[in-house]
C-alpha positions in Angstrom: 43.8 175.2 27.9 44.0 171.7 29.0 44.9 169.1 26.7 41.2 167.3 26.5 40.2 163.8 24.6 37.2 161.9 23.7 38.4 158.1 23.7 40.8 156.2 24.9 42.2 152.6 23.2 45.1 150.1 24.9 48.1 150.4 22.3 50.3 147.6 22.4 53.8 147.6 20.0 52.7 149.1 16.8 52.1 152.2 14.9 49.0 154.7 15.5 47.8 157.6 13.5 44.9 160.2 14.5 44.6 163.0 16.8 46.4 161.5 19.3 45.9 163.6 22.7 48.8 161.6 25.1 50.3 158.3 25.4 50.8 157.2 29.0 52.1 153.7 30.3 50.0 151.0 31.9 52.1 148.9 33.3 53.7 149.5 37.0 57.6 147.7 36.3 57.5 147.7 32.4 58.8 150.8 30.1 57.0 152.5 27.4 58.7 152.9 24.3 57.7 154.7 21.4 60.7 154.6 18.9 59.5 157.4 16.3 56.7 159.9 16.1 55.3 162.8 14.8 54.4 166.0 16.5 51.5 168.5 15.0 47.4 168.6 14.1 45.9 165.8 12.6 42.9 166.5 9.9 42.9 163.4 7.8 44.9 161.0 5.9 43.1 161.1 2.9 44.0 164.2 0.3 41.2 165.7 -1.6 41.5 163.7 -4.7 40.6 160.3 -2.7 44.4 159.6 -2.4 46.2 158.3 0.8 48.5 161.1 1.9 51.5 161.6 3.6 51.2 162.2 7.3 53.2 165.1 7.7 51.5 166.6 4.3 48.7 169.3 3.8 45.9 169.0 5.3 47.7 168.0 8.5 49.8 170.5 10.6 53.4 169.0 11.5 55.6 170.4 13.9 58.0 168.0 13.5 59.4 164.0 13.4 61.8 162.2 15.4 63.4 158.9 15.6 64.5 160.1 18.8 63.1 157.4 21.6 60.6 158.4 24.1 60.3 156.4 27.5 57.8 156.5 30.5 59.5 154.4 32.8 56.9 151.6 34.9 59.5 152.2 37.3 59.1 156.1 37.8 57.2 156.2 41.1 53.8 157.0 39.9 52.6 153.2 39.4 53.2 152.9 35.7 50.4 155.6 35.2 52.9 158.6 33.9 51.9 160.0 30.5 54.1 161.6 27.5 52.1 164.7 26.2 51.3 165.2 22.7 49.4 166.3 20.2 50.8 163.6 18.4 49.9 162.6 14.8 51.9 159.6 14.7 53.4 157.5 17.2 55.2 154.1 16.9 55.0 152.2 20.3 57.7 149.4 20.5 57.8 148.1 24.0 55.2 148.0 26.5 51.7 148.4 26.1 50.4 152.1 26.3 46.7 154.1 26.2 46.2 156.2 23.4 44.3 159.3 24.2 42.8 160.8 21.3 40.1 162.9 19.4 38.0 162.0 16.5 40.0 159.1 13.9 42.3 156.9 14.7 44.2 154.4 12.4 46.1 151.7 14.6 48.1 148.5 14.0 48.1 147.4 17.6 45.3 147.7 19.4 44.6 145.5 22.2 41.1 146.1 22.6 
């Protein structure tokens, strides 16, 4: 099955939360950074009680974080245009400027438009 989204938002450095589909660069000579993130189903970031939960907690499905960095070079060949796949619950974007492909909420300190 293909990995399918509803909307898509311009991410520039900053964190992002949701259902986030893929990230992919914009920008044809400038990298794409995203320092730490978080791999897995997102439900909601609110627990049943009303509280604000953790975003690797119940009722979303981790797979797994990383500090490890991810790149998508602007220099790659493919016009700045290349894409890292998710799902992604979280990512943090810290160089370049990036669209965020997701599904249903999305909860961003960055957005460009």
């Amino acid at each position: 099955m293909a990995n399918t989204h509803e909307f898509a938002k311009l991410l520039g450095t900053g964190k992002a939360t949701g259902s986030i589909v893929k990230v992919c660069n914009t920008h044809a000579s400038a990298d794409l950074t995203i320092a730490d993130h978080s791999f897995g189903v997102y439900r909601s970031h609110i627990g049943s009680n009303g509280s604000i939960i953790d975003i690797n907690a119940h009722p979303n499905k981790s797979f797994g974080s990383s500090t490890t960095t991810l790149t998508k070079a602007g220099t790659d060949g493919q016009g700045g245009d290349g894409c890292i796949e998710g799902p992604f619950i979280s990512v943090n974007v810290t160089a370049g400027v990036g669209i965020l492909y997701f599904n249903g909420e999305l909860i961003a300190n960055g957005i460009e438009s």
